[in-house]
N, C-alpha and C positions, 0 to 999 in steps of 0.2 A: 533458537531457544529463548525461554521469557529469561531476561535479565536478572540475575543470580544478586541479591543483595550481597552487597559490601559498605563495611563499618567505614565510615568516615575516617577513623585513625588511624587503619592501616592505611590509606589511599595517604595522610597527610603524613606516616612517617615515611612510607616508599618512595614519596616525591622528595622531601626532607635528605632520606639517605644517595637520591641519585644526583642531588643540588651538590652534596659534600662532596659525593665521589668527583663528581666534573670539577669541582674548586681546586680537589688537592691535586686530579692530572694536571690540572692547569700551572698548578705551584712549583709542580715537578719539574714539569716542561720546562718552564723556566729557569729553573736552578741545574739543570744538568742533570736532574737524578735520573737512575735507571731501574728499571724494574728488578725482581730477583730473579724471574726467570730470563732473563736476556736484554733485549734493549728498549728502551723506554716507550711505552705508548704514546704518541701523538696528542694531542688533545681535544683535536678536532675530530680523529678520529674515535676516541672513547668518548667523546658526546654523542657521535651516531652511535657508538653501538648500544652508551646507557640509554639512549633515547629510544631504540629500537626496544630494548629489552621492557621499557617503559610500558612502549605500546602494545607489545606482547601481552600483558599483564591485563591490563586494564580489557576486561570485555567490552564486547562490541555496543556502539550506542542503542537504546533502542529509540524506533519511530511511533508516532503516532497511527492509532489504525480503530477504524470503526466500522460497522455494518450495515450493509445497505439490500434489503428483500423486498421485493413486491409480493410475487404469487405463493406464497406461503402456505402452509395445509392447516395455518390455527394465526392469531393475531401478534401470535411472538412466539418465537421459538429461542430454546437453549442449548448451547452447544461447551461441551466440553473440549479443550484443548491440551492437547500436551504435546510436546519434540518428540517427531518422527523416529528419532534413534534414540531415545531411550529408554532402556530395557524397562520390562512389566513390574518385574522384580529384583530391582537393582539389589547391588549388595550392600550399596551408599544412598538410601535415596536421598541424605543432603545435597547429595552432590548434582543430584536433577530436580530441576524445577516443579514445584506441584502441578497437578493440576490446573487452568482457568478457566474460567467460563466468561462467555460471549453471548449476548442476548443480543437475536435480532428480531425488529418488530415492522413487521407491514408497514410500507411506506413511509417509513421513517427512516431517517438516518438514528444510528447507536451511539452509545456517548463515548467519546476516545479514551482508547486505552494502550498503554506501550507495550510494543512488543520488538522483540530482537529480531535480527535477520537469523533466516534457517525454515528448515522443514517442520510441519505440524500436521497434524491427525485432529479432525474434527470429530466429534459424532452429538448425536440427538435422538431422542428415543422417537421426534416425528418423523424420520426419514431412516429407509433400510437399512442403511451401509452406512461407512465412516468416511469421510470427507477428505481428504491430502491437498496441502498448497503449501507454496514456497513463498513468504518474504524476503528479496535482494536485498542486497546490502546495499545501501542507498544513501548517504550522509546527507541529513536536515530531509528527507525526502516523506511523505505523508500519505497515507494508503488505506484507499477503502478496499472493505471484502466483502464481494458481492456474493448473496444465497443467490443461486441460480438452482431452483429447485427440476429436475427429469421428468418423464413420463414414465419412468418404471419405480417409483415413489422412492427413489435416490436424488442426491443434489451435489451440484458440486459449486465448488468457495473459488472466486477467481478473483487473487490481488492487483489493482490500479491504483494507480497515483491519485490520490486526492486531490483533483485540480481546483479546490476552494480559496487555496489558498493564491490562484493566479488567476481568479475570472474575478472581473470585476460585476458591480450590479447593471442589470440587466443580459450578462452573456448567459449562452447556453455553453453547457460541455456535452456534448454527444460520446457516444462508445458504442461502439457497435460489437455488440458479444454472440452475433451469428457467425455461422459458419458459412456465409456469404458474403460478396463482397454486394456492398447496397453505396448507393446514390441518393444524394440529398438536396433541394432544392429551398435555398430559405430565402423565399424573398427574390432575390435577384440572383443569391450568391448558387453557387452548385457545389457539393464537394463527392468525392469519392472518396469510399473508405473499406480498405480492407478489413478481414475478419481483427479481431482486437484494436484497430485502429478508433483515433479520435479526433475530433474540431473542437474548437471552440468558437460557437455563433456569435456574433455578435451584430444589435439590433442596426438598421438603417440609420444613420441622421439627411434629413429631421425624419422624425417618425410619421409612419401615416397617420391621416387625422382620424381613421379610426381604431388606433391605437392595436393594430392587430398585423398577423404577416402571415398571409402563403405560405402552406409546407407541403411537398410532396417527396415523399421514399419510392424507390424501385431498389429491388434487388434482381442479382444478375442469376442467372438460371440458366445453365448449360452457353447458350452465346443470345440468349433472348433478357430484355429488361424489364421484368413483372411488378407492376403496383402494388402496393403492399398500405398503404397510410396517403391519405389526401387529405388537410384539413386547416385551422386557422388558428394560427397560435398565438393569446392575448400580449402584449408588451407591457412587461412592466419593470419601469426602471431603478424599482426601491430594491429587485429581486435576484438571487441568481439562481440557477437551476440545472440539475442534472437528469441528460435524458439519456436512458438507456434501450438499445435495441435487441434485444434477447429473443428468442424461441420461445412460443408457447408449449408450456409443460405437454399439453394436451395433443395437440395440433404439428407440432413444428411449425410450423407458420411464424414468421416474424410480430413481435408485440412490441408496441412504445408506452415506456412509462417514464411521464417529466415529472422529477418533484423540486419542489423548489424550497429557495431558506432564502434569509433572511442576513447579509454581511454581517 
């Protein structure tokens, strides 16, 4: 669910009244007092439980999370978002988060926006159907959501870890979002990757002097290893880049789209 505001003053008298509470167990403790119902709580132990009840309280962090489409049916599409379980017509609807919307645009990355862990319901009036993906709860963790648009003019949103913030300039991150297992050959290096699996390339040193590197893909089909992408991919070390290996809409057939940014 999108993160529910809360007022700054409650957050700073609830921490305020669990600070007092843990002082005067501690005061107790010491003095011999006893509770009224029976014998004295611990002090260590009533810091876990106010601590727990702390955390209970306080909703889940949210993560950063952006959008990432290639084969698109228009140059930007919008999507409305709202929590999986909650009702159409609540009887509270403070109580559930609006609406948000999520714009994604052709080969571009979206600009980040926080979002909590849990289930959501996408839709867009350029695709049939409504979209479902899950957010994990992930502490500090960062997440693209990829349109991966069908061939029966449906799409579906598949959450990954935003590895931007762990490749440095010049690495590639691969993801292979078939339902094949494919093989990659960069350079020298060779990796295997199951369906959602991912690398991270990284260029030779020294670099070739023409500043470029050998790539070849196979995907596995039944117990045979089929070509799919043979080609030369420029090095550049100002850059990093995200490649993704998905299905064509059209075809099924496997498609590579590297886009790159800038650290």
């Amino acid at each position: 669910m999108f993160v529910p505001t809360m007022p700054q003053l409650l957050v700073s008298r609830l921490t305020r009244m669990l600070r007092l509470a843990c002082r005067f167990a501690m005061e107790n403790t010491a003095h011999g007092a006893r509770a009224t119902c029976g014998a004295a709580i611990p002090a260590a132990t009533f810091i876990k439980l106010t601590g727990l009840a702390a955390f209970t309280l306080v909703p889940a962090l949210a993560a950063p999370v952006r959008t990432l489409a290639f084969d698109l049916p228009a140059s930007a599409v919008s999507f409305d978002v709202s929590p999986a379980d909650a009702p159409a017509d609540a009887a509270h609807p403070a109580a559930h988060p609006a609406k948000a919307r999520l714009e994604a645009r052709k080969n571009q990355f979206g600009e980040p926006q926080a979002m909590a862990p849990g289930s959501y319901v996408a839709s867009s009036s350029a695709f049939k159907s409504t979209a479902q993906f899950t957010l994990p709860e992930s502490p500090g963790a960062r997440f693209l959501l990829l349109i991966l648009p069908k061939s029966d003019g449906t799409c579906a949103i598949l959450p990954i870890p935003d590895a931007s913030a762990h490749i440095g300039p010049g690495d590639r991150f691969l993801l292979n979002a078939t339902a094949d297992e494919i093989a990659v050959r960069f350079g020298s290096t060779r990796s295997n990757l199951k369906p959602g699996a991912s690398v991270v390339l990284r260029p030779p040193h020294p670099a070739p002097q023409d500043h470029r590197i050998e790539v070849e893909m196979v995907r596995q089909v039944g117990s045979e290893w089929v070509p799919f992408n043979s080609t030369y991919w420029p090095l550049d070390p100002t850059a990093r880049s995200f490649v993704l290996v998905h299905p064509d809409p059209l075809t099924g057939n496997p498609r590579v789209h590297n886009l790159s940014e800038i650290p």
